[in-house]
C-alpha positions as CSV (number, residue, x, y, z in Angstrom):
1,X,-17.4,11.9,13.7
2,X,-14.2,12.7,15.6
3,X,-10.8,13.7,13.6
4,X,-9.2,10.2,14.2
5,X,-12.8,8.7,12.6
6,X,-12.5,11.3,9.6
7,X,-8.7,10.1,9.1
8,X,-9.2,6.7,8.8
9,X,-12.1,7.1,6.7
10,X,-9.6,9.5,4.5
11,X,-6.9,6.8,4.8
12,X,-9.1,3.5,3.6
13,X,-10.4,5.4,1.0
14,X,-7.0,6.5,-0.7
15,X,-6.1,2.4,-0.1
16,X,-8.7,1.2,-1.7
17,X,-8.6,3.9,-4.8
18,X,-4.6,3.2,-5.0
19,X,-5.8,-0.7,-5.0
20,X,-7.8,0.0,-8.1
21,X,-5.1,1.7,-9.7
22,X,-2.5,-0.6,-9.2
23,X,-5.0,-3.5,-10.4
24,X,-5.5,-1.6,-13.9
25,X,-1.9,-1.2,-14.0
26,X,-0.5,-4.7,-13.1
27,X,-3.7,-7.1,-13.4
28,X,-3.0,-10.2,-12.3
29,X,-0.5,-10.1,-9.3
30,X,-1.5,-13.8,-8.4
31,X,1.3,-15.5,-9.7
32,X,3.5,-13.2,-7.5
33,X,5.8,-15.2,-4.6
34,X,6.0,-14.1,-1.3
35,X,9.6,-13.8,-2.2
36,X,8.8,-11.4,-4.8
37,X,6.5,-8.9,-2.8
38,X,8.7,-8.9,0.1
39,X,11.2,-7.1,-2.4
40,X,9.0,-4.7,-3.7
41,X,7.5,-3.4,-0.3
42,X,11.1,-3.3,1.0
43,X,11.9,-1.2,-2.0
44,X,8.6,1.1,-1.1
45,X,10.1,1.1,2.4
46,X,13.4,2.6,1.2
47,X,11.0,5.5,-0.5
48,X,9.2,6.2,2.4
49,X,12.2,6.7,4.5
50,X,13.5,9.0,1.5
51,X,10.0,11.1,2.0
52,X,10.8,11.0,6.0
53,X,14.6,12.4,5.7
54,X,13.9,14.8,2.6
55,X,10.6,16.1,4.9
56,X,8.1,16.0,2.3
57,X,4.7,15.1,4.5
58,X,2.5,15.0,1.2
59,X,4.8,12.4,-1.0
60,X,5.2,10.8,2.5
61,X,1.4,10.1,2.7
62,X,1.3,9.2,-0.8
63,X,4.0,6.5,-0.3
64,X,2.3,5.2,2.9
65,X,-0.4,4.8,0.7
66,X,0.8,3.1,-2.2
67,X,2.8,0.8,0.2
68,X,-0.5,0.0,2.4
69,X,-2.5,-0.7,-1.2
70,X,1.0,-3.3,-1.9
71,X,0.4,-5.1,1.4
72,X,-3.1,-5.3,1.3
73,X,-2.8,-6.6,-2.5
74,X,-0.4,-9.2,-0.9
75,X,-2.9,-10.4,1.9
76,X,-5.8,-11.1,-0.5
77,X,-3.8,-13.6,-2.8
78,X,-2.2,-14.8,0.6
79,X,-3.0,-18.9,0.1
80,X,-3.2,-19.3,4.3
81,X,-5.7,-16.1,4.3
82,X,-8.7,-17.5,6.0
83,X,-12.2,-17.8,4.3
C-alpha cells in the first residue's frame, strides 16, 4: 500500500468515526434545509481558515474532518441523491 493509499484509508476512517459521533450527538439531521447546512459548513469553513492562519496542522486535520463528516451527513439526506 503506497503513503497516498495509507492516507486516504486514515482519512475515510476518521469521516466515518466523526459521522458516528455527530449522529449520537444530533440524531436526526433530516429535517435540516439546505439553507441551514450551508450555514453551518460555512461557519466550519471560517474554523478551518482559523487552524490555517494560527498554523495548527493537528486542529487543522481535525476541522477538515469534522467539516468532511458535515458534508457527507448533508449528501445522504440530499432528496436528488440518486438510488
Amino acid at each position: 500500500m503506497s503513503d497516498l493509499e495509507f492516507a486516504r484509508v486514515v482519512v475515510l476512517e476518521a469521516i466515518l468515526k466523526e459521522r458516528e459521533l455527530q449522529d449520537a450527538v444530533w440524531e436526526n439531521q433530516e429535517e435540516y434545509s439546505d439553507s441551514w447546512w450551508h450555514v453551518i459548513v460555512t461557519e466550519k469553513n471560517g474554523q478551518v481558515a482559523k487552524e490555517i492562519h494560527e498554523k495548527s496542522q493537528r486542529q487543522l486535520f481535525r476541522k477538515l474532518i469534522e467539516i468532511c463528516a458535515m458534508y457527507f451527513a448533508w449528501a445522504e439526506i440530499n432528496p436528488k441523491m440518486e438510488k
